[in-house]
C-alpha positions in Angstrom: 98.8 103.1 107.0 100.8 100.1 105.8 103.1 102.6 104.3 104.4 104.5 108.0 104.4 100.8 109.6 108.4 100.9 109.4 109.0 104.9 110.6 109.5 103.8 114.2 109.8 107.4 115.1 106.9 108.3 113.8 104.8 105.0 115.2 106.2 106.0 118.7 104.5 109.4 118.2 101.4 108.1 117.5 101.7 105.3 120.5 102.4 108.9 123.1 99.3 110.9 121.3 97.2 111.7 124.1 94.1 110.5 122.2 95.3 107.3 121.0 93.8 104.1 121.8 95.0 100.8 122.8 92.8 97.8 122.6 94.1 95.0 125.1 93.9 91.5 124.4 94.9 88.9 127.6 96.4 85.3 126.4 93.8 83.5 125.3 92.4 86.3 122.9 89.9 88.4 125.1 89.5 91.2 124.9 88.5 94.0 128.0 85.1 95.6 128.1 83.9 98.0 130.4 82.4 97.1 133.5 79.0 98.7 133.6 78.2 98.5 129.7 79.3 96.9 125.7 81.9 98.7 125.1 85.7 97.9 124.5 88.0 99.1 127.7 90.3 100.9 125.6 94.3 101.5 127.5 95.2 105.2 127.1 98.7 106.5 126.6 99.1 107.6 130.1 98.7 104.0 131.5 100.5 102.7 129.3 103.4 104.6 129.7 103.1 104.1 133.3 102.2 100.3 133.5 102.7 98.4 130.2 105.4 100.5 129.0 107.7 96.9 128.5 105.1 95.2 126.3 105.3 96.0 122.5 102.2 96.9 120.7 100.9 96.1 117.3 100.0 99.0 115.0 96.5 98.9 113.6 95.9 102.2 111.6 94.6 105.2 112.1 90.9 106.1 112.3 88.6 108.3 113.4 91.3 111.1 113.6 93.2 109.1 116.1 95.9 106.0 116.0 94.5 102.3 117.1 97.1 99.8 118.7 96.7 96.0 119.8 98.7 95.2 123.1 98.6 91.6 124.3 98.8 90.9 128.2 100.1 87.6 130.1 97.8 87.0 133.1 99.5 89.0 135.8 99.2 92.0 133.4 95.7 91.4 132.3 95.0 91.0 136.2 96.6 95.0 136.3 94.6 96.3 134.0 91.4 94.6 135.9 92.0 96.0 138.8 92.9 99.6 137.6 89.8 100.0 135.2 87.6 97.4 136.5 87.3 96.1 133.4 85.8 92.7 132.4 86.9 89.9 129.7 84.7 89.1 126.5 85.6 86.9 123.9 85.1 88.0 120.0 82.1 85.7 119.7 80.5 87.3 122.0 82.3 90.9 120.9 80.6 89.8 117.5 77.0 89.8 119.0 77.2 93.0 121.1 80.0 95.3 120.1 79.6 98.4 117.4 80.7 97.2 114.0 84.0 99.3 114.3 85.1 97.7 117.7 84.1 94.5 116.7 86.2 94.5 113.6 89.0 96.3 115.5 88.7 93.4 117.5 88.7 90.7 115.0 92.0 92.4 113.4 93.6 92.7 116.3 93.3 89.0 117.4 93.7 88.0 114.3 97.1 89.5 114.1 98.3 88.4 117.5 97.1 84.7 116.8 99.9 85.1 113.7 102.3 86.9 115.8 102.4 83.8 118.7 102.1 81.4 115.9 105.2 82.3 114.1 107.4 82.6 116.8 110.0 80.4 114.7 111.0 80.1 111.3 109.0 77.4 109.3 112.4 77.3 107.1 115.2 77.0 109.0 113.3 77.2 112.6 115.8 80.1 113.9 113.8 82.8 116.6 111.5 85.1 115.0 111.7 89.1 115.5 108.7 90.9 115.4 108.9 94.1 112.2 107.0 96.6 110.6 104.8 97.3 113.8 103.4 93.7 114.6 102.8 93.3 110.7 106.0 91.2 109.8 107.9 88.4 111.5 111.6 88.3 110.3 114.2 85.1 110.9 116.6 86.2 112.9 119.1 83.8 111.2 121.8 85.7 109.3 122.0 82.9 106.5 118.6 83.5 105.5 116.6 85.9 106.9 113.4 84.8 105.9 110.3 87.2 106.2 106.5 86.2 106.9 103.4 87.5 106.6 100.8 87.4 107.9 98.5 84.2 107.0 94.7 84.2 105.8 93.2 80.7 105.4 90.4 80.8 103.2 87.1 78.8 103.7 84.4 78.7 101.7 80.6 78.5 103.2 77.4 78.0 101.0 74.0 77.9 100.4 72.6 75.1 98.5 69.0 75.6 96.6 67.0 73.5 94.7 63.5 74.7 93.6 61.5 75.7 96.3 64.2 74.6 99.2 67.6 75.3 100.5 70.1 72.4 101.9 71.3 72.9 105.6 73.4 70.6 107.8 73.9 70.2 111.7 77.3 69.6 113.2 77.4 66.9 116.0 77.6 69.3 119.8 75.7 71.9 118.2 72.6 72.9 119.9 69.2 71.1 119.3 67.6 71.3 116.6 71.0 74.1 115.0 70.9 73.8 110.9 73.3 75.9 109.1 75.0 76.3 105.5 77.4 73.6 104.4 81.1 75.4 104.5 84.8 73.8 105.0 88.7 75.3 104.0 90.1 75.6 100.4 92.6 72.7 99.4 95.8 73.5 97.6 95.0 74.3 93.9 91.0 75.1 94.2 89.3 77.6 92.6 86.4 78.7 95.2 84.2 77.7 93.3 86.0 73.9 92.9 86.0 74.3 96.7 82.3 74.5 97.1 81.6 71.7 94.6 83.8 69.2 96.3 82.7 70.2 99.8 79.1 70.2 99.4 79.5 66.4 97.6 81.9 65.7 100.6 79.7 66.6 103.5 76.2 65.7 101.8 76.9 63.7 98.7 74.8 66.5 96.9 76.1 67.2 93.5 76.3 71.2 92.6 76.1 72.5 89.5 76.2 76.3 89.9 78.2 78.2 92.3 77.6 82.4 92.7 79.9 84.6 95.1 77.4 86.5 97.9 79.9 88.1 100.5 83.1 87.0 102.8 83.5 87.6 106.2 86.8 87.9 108.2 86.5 84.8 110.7 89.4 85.3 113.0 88.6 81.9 115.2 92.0 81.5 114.8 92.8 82.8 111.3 89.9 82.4 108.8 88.0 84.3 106.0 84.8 83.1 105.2 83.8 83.3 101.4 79.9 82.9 101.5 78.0 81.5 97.7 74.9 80.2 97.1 74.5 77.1 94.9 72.3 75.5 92.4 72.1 71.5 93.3 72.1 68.6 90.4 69.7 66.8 92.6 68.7 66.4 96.1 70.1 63.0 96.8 71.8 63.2 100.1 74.6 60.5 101.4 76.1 61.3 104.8 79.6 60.6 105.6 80.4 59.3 109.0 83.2 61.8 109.6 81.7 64.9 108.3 77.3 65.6 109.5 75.5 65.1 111.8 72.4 65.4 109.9 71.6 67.3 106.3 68.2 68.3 105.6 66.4 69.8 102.2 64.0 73.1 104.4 61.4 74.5 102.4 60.7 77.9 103.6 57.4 76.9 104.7 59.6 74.6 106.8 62.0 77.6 108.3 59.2 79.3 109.5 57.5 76.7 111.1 60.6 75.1 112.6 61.4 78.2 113.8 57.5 79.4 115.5 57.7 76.0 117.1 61.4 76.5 118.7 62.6 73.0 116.9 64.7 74.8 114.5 67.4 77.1 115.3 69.5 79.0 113.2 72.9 80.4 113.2 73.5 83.9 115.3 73.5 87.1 113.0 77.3 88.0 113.7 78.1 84.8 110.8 77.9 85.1 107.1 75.5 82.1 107.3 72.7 84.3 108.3 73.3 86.4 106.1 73.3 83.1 103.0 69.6 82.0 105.0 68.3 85.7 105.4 68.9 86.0 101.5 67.9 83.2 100.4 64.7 83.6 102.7 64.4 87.3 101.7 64.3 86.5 98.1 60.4 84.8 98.7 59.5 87.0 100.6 60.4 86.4 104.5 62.5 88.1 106.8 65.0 86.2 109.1 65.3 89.0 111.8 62.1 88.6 112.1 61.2 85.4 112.5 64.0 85.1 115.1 62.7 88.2 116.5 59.0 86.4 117.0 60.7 83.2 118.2 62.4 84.3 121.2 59.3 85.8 122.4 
């Protein structure tokens, strides 16, 4: 509804609907579940009215034949909204794991948007006070001489699955859990193509030269303001260099090697909520194994 986001009147209609919801994030980006099962603690109208009538809120769309809103909460005001509903605090990793697909993503958006909002709370060309527009979805300078407007920011990374033959390249971050392998992945410089991006990070990170790069999926990443752009990869050869500032440890798994690692419990793998599972589970689906279900048979 990017179109209504400037009818203030109408926005303010659609904030007093009785069966609009408001999905409350406190400071640090939590959001509030309910107390006695996984599901988001959604503010109604009433309350808010009533309670959090002073804080703006961010308009996320409609859907569902109702009208979504973000409303961010200092710490007395998340402490409120505790203590009226009981509620209790998740964050959108763990949202991720647990949460429907809709609320999840409602979630991401949401604190996605609000990271930007407290972001840009001056301008980045003249560094006058910011105003809040367009129902959370702009930030204009509030300097008369230029009146800048900004938008909200995306910062694109690009993750990837690296095959060769009969195995796939994975690498381990240092503070990861033991025995943790995932896909290689890191931001897009100024000037990359994607695909340039995944060339020059997988060299960077494992000193493995890639010849072919195909698209797979993208996934929002909202940790603070990411989208994921997930490829799998031919490699030239399977020569790996380390750099000291980037692996821990980069390994060539065969799936023979997955499977194993994984019965045994000295190979983990990333959780499903991440576009990396999904890069393994495809790569591993396309010879013939599934990854739900050898993490299924591991945990047992």
């Amino acid at each position: 509804m990017s179109e209504r986001r400037d009818d203030r009147l109408w926005v303010e209609e659609m904030e007093a609907r009785p069966d609009s919801r408001f999905l409350v994030l406190d400071a640090e980006g939590r959001a509030f579940v309910l107390a006695e099962s996984d599901a988001p603690q959604w503010m109604s109208p009433a309350m808010r009215a009533e309670r959090f009538g002073d804080i703006p809120s961010t308009f996320l769309g409609l859907a569902a034949g109702r009208a979504w809103f973000a409303l961010v909460v200092d710490e007395a005001q998340a402490e409120l909204f505790v203590s009226l509903t009981g509620a209790r605090r998740m964050s959108l990793r763990e949202a991720g794991l647990i949460l429907d697909a809709f609320d999840a993503g409602l979630f991401a958006y949401a604190k996605g948007i609000a990271h930007w909002q407290r972001q840009t709370r001056f301008c980045s060309q003249c560094g006058a006070p910011t105003l809040v527009v367009a129902s959370g979805h702009r930030v204009q300078c509030t300097n008369p001489d230029g009146a800048h407007m900004h938008f909200p920011r995306t910062d694109a990374a690009i993750i990837v699955i690296v095959e060769d033959g009969d195995a796939c390249l994975l690498g381990r971050q240092r503070g990861w859990p033991p025995g943790r392998y995932s896909t290689l992945a890191g931001f897009i410089e100024p000037g990359e193509s994607l695909e340039d991006a995944v060339r020059r990070e997988v060299r960077e990170e494992s000193g493995v030269e890639v010849l072919h790069a195909t698209y797979h999926s993208s996934q929002p990443w909202p940790l603070p303001a990411s989208l994921m752009v997930g490829f799998t990869a031919t490699a030239k050869t399977r020569e790996i260099h380390l750099r000291d500032d980037e692996l821990e440890d980069a390994r060539w798994f065969t799936v023979d090697d997955i499977v194993q690692g994984m019965a045994s419990g000295t190979l983990g793998v990333p959780p499903p909520l991440s576009v990396s599972y999904r890069l393994i589970e495809h790569w591993l689906g396309v010879r013939g194994v599934d990854l739900d279900e050898l993490v299924a048979s591991s945990a047992r």
